[in-house]
VOSE-73281 format. One record per residue: residue in one letter; z, x, y of N, C-alpha, C in turn; residue number from 1. Coordinates in Angstrom, 2 decimals. Layout:
% VOSE-73281
BASE residu      nw      nu      nv     caw     cau     cav      cw      cu      cv num
BASE      A       Z       X       Y       Z       X       Y       Z       X       Y NUM
...
***
This chain:
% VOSE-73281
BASE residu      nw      nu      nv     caw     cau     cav      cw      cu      cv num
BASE      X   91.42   87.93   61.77   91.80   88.77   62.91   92.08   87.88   64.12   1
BASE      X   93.06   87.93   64.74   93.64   87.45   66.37   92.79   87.85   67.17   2
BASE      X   92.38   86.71   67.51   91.16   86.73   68.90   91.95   87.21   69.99   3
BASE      X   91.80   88.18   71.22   92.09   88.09   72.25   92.23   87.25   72.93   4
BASE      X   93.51   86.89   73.68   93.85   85.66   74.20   92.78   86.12   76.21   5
BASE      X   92.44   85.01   76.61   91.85   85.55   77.98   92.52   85.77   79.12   6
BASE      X   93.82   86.46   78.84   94.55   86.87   80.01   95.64   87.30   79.63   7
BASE      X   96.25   87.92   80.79   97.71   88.64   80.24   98.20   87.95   81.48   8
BASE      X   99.75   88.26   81.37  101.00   88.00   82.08  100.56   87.92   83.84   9
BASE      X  101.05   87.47   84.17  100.67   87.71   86.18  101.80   88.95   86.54  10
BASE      X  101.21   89.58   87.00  101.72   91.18   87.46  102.62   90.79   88.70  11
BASE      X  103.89   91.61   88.56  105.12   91.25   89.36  104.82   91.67   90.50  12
BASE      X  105.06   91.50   91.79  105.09   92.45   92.87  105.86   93.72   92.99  13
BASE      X  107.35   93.07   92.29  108.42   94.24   92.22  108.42   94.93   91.28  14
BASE      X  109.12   96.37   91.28  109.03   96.79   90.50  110.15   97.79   89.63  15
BASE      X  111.14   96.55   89.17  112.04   97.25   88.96  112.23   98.89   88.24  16
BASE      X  111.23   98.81   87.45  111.34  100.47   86.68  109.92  100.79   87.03  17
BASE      X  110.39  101.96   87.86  109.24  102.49   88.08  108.85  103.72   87.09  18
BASE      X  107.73  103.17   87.11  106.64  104.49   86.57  105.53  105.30   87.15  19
BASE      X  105.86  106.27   86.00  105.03  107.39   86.57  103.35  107.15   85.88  20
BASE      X  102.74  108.43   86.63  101.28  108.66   85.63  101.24  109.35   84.42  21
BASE      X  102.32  109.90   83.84  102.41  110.23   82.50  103.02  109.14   81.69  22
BASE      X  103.90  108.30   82.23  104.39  107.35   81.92  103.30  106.40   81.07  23
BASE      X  102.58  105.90   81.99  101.41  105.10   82.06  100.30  105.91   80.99  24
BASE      X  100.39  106.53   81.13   99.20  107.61   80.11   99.97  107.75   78.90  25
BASE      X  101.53  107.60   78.56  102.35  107.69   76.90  101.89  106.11   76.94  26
BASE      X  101.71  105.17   77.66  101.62  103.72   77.18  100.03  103.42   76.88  27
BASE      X   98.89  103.66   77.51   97.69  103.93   77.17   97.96  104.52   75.78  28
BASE      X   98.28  105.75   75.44   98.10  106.07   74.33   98.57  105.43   73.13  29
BASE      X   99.72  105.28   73.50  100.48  104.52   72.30  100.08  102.98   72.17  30
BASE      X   99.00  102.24   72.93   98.58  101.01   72.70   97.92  100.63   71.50  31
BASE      X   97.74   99.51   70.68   97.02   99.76   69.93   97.43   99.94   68.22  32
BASE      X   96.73   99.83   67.25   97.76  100.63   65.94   96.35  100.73   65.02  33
BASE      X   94.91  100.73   65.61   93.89  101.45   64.53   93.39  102.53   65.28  34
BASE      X   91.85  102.70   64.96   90.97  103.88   65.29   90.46  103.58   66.47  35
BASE      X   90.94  102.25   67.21   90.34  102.29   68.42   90.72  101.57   69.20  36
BASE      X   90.97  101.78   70.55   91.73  100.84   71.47   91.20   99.97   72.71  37
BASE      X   91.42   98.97   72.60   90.86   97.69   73.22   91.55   97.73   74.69  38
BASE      X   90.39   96.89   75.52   91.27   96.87   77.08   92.50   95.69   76.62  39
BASE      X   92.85   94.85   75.64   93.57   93.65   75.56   94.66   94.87   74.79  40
BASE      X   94.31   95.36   73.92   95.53   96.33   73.56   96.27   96.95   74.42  41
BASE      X   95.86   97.10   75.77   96.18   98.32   76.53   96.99   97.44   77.83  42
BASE      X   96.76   95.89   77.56   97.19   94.93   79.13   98.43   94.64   78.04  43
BASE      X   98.33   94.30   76.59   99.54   93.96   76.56  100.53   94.64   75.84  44
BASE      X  100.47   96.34   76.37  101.24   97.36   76.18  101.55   97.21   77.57  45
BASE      X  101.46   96.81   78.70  101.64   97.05   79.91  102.31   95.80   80.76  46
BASE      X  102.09   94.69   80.04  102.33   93.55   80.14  102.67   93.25   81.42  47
BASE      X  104.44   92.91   82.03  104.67   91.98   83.11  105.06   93.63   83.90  48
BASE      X  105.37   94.63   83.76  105.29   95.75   84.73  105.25   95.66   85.89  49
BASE      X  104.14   95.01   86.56  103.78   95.27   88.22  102.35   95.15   87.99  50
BASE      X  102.48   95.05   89.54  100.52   94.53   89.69   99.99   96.34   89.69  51
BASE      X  101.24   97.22   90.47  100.32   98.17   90.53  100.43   98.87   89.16  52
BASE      X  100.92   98.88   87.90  100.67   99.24   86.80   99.35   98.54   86.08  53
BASE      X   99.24   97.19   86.90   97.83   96.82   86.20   96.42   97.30   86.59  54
BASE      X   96.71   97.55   88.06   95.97   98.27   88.86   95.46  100.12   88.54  55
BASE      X   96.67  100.55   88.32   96.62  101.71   88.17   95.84  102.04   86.62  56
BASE      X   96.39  101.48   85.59   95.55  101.62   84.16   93.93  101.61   84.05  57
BASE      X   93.29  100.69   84.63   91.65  100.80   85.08   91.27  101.89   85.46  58
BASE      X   91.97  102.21   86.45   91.28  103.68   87.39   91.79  104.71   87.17  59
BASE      X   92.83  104.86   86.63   93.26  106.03   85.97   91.82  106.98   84.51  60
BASE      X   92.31  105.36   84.09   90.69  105.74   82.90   89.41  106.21   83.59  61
BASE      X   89.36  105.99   84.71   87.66  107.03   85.24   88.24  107.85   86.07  62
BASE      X   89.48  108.33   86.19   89.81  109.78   86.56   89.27  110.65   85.27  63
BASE      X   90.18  110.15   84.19   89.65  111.07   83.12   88.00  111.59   82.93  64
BASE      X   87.37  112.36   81.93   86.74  111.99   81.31   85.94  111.37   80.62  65
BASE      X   86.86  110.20   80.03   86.06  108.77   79.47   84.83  108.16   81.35  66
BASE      X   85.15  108.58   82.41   83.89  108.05   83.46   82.60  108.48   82.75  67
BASE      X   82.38  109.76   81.98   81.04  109.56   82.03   80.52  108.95   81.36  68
BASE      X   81.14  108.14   80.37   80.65  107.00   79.16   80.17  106.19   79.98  69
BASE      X   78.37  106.00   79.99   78.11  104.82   80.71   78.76  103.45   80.53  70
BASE      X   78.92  102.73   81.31   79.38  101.57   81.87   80.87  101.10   81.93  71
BASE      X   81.96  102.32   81.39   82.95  102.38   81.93   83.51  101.97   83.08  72
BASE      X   83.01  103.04   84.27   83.12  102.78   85.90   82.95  101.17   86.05  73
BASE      X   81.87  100.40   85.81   81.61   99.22   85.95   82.58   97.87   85.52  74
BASE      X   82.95   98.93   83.98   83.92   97.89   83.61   85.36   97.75   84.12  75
BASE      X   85.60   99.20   84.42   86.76   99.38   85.07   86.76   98.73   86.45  76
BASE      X   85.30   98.54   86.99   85.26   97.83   88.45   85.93   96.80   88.62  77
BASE      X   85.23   96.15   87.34   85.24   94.59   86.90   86.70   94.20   87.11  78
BASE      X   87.73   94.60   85.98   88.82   94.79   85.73   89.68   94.66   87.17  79
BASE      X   89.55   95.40   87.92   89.90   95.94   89.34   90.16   94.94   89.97  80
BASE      X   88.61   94.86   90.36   88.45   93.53   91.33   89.11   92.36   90.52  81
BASE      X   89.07   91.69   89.72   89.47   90.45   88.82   90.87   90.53   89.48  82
BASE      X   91.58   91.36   89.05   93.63   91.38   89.05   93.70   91.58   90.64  83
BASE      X   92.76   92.43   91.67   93.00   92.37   93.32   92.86   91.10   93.60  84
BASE      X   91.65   90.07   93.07   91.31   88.57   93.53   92.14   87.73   93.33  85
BASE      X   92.72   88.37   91.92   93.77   87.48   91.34   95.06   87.16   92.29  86
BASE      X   95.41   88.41   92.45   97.00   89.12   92.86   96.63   87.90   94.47  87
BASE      X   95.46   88.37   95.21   95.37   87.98   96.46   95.56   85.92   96.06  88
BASE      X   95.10   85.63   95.61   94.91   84.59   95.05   96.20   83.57   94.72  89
BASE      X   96.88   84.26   94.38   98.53   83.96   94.50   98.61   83.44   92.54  90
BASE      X   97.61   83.84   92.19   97.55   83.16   90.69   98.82   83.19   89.56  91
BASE      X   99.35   82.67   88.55  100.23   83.15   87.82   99.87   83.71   86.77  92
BASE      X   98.85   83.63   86.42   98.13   84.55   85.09   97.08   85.38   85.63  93
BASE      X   96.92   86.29   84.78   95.31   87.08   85.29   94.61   86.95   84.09  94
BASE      X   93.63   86.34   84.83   91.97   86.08   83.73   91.13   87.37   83.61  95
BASE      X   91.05   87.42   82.56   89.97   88.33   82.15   89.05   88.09   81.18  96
BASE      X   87.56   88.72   81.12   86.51   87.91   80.35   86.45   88.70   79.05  97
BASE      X   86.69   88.11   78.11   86.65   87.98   76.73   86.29   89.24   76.15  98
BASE      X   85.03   89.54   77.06   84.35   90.63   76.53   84.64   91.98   76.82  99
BASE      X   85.43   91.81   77.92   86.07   93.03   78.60   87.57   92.85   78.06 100
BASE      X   88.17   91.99   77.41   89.21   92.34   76.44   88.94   93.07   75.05 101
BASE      X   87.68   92.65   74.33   87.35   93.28   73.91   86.47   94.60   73.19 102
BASE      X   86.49   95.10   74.71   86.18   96.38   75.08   86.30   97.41   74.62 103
BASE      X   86.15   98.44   73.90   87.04   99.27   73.22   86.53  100.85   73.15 104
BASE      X   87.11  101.74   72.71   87.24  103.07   73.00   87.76  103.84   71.67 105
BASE      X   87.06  105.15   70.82   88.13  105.57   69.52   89.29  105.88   70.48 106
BASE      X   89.97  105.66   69.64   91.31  106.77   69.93   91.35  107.72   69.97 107
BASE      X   90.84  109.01   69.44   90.68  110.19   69.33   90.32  111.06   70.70 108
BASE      X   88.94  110.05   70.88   88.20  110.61   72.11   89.18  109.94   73.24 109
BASE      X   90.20  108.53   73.40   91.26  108.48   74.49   91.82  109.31   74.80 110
BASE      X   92.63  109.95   73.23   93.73  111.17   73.20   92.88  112.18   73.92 111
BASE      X   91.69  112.63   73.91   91.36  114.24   74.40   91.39  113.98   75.81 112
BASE      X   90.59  112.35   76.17   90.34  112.51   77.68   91.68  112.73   78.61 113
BASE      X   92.72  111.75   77.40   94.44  111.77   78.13   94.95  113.45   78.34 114
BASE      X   94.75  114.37   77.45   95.56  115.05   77.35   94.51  116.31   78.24 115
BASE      X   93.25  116.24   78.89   92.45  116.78   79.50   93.06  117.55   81.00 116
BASE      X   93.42  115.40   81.56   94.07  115.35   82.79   95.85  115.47   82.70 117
BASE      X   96.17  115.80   81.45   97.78  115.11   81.28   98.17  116.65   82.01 118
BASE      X   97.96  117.99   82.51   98.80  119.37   83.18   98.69  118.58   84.93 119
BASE      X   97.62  118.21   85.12   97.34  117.73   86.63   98.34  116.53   86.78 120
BASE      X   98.67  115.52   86.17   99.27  114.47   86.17  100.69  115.18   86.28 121
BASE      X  101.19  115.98   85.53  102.26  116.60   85.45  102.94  117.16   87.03 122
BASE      X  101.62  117.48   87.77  102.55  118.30   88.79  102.34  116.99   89.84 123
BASE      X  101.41  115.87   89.66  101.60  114.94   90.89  102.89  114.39   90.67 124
BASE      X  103.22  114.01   89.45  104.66  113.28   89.37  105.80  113.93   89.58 125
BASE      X  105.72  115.56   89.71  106.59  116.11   90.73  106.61  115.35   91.56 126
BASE      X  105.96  115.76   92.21  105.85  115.36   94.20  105.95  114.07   94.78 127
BASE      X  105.51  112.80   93.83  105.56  111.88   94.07  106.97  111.39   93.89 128
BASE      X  107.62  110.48   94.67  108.83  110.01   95.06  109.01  108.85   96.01 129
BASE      X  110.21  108.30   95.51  110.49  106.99   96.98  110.76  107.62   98.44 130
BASE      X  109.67  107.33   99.24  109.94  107.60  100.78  109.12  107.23  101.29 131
BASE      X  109.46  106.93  102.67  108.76  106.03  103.75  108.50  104.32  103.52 132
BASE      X  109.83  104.29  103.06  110.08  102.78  101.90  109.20  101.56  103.37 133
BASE      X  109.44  102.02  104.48  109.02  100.79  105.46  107.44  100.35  105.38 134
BASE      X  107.21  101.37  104.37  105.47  100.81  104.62  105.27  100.33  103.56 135
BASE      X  106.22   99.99  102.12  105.31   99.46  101.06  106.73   97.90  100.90 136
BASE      X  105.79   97.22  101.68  106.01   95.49  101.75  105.08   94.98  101.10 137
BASE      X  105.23   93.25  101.44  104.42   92.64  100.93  103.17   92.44  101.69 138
BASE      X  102.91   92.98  102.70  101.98   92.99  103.71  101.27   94.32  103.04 139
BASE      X  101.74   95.14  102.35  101.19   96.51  102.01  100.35   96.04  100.75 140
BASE      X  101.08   95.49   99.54  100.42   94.78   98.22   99.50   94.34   98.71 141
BASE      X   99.72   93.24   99.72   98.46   92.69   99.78   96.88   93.24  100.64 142
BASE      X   97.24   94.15  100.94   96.28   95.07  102.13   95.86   96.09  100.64 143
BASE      X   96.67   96.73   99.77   96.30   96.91   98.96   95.45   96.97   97.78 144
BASE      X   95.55   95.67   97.74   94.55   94.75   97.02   93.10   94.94   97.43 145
BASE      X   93.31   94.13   98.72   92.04   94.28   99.25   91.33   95.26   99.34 146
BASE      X   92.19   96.30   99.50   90.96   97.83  100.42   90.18   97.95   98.65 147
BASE      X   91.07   98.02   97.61   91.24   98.37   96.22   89.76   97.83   95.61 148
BASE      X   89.93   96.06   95.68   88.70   95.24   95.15   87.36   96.06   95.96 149
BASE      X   87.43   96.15   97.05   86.17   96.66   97.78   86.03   98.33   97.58 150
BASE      X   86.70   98.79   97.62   86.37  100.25   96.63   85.88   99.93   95.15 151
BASE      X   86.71   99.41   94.50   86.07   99.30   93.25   84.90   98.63   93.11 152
BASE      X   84.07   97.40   93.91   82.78   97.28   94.16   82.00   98.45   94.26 153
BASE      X   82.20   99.42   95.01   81.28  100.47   95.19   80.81  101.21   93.86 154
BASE      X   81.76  101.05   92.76   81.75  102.03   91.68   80.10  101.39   90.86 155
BASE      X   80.22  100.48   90.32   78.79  100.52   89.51   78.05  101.11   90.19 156
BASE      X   77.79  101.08   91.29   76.10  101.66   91.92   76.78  103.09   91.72 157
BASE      X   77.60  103.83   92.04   78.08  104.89   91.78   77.55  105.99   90.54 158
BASE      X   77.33  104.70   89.36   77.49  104.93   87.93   75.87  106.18   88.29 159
BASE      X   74.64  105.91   89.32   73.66  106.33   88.98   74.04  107.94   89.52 160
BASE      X   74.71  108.30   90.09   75.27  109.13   90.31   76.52  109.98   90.07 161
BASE      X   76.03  110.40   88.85   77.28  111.00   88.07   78.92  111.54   88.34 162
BASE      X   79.42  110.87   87.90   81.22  111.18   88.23   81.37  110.61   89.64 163
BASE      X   80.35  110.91   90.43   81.05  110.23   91.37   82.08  108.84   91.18 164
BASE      X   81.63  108.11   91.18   82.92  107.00   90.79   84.54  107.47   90.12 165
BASE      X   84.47  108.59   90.07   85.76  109.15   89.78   86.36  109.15   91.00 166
BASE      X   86.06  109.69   91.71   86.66  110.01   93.61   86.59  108.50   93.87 167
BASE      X   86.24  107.64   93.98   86.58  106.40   94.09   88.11  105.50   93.01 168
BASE      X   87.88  106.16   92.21   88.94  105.41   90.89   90.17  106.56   91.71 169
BASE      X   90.06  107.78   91.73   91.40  108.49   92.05   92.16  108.13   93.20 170
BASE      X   91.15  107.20   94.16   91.60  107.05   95.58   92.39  105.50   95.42 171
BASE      X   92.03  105.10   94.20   92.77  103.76   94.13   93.91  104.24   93.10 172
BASE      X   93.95  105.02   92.27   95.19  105.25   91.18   96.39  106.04   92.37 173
BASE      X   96.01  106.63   93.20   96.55  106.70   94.30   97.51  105.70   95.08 174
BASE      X   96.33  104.71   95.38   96.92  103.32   96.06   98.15  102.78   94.98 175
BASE      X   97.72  102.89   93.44   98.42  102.05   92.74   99.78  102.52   92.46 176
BASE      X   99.56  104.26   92.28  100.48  104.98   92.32  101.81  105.01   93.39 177
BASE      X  101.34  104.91   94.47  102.35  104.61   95.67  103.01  103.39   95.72 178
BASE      X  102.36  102.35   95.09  103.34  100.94   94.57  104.45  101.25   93.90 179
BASE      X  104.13  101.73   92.62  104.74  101.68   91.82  105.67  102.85   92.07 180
BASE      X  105.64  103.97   92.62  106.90  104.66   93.42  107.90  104.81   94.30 181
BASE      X  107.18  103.29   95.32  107.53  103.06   96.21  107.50  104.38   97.24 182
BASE      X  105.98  105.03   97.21  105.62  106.21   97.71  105.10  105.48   99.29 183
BASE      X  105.24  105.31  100.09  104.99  104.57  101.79  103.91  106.50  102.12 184
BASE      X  104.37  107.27  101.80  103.76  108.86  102.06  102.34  108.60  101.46 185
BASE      X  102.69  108.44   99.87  101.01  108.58   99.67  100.31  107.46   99.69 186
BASE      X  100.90  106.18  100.19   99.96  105.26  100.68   98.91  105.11  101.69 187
BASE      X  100.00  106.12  102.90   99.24  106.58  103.84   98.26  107.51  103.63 188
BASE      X   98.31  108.47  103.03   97.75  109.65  102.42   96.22  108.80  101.53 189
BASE      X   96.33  107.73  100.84   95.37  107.02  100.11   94.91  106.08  100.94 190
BASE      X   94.91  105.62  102.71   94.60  105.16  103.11   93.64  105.96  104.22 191
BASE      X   93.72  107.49  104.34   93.07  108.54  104.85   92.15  108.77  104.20 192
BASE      X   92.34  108.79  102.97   90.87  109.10  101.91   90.27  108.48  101.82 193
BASE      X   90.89  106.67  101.81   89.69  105.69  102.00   88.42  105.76  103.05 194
BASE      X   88.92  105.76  104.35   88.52  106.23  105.59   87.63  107.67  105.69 195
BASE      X   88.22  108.98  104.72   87.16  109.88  104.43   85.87  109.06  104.04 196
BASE      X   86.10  108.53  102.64   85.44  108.19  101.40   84.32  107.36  102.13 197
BASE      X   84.89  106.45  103.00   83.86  105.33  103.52   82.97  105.60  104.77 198
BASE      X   83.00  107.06  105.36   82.27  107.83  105.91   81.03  108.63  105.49 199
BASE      X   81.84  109.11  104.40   81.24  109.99  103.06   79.67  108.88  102.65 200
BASE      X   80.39  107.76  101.99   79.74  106.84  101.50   78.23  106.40  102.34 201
BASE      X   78.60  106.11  103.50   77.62  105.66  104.32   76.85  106.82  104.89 202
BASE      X   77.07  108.28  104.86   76.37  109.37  105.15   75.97  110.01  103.96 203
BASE      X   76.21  110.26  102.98   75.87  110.96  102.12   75.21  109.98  100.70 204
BASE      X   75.98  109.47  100.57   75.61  108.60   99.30   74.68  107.47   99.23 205
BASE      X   74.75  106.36  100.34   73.64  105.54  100.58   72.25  106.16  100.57 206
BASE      X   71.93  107.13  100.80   70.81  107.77  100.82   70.24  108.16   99.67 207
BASE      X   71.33  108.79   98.88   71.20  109.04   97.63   70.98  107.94   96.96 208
BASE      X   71.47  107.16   97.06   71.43  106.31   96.23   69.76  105.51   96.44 209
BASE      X   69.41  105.59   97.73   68.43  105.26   98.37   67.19  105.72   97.19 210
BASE      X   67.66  107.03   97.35   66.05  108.22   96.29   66.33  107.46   94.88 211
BASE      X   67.14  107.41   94.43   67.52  107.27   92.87   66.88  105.88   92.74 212
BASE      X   66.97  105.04   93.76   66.35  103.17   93.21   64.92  103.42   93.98 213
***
């Protein structure tokens, strides 16, 4: 058997064909060719795409369903942060650890969690579209990145508090989503929720989290 190699392609900035979140969810699914699908199956179904298709695949997965599988959120953190450090980093490959390539998930239970969220996905990719092109530069990728890695930090501690880390993953498939549409609207729109979220966080959840440890 072919070992997972420890990295995939370095994620483009541009993005010539853009995709959608169903898009991205027929390539999740179709990754792969047994009973179960690997995070290395799933980077190199996705390959040189864009950073925000690499971005977006992690956190999309703890929108679904598959979040409440413990240590998902975490791994998906992992994942996150690695390709934001990377991207910021100016790197030409993205490293990933061995073990989180080979990571894996049945297929069966992918397909239900995919096809759970696949009516909701349906009507965002209505709405979503190229506009307000002046706000997604390279000053945006990279502000991107950042807000992205530090949201996705928050998610493990999250994990003790159920689903939550979903509202964190949606606020970045968001971010990733507006890359890859060249959406400048819902960037802004995912840069409001951050700003909810990190209010939220420090009033409601630190505390919680406080009782639970």
């Amino acid at each position: 058997m072919t070992r997972p190699a420890p990295h995939t392609t370095a994620p483009a900035e541009s993005n010539p064909q853009p995709m959608g979140l169903q898009d991205l969810m027929d390539v999740i699914s179709d990754s792969g060719s047994g009973a179960q699908v690997s995070v290395n199956d799933i980077l190199e179904r996705i390959g040189t795409r864009s950073f925000g298709a690499l971005l977006l695949a992690p956190s999309l997965l703890v929108v679904t369903p598959i979040s409440g599988i413990p240590g998902v959120p975490t791994t998906a953190a992992i994942i996150i942060i690695l390709i934001c450090l990377q991207y910021l980093s100016g790197r030409r490959t993205i490293w990933l650890p061995r073990w989180i390539l080979r990571a894996r998930i049945g297929r069966a239970r992918l397909d239900r969690a995919m096809e759970t969220v696949r009516p909701v996905v349906r009507n965002i990719d209505k709405v979503v579209r190229p506009r307000f092109g002046f706000v997604i530069n390279r000053v945006t990728f990279a502000l991107v990145a950042l807000v992205c890695a530090v949201l996705a930090a928050t998610m493990p501690p999250l994990e003790f508090l159920p689903f939550t880390a979903t509202t964190t993953a949606l606020i970045i498939t968001l971010f990733a989503l507006s890359l890859l549409a060249r959406d400048g609207l819902l960037a802004l729109i995912a840069l409001a929720a951050t700003t909810v979220a990190a209010v939220a966080f420090v009033v409601w959840v630190v505390p919680a989290l406080a009782g639970v440890f």
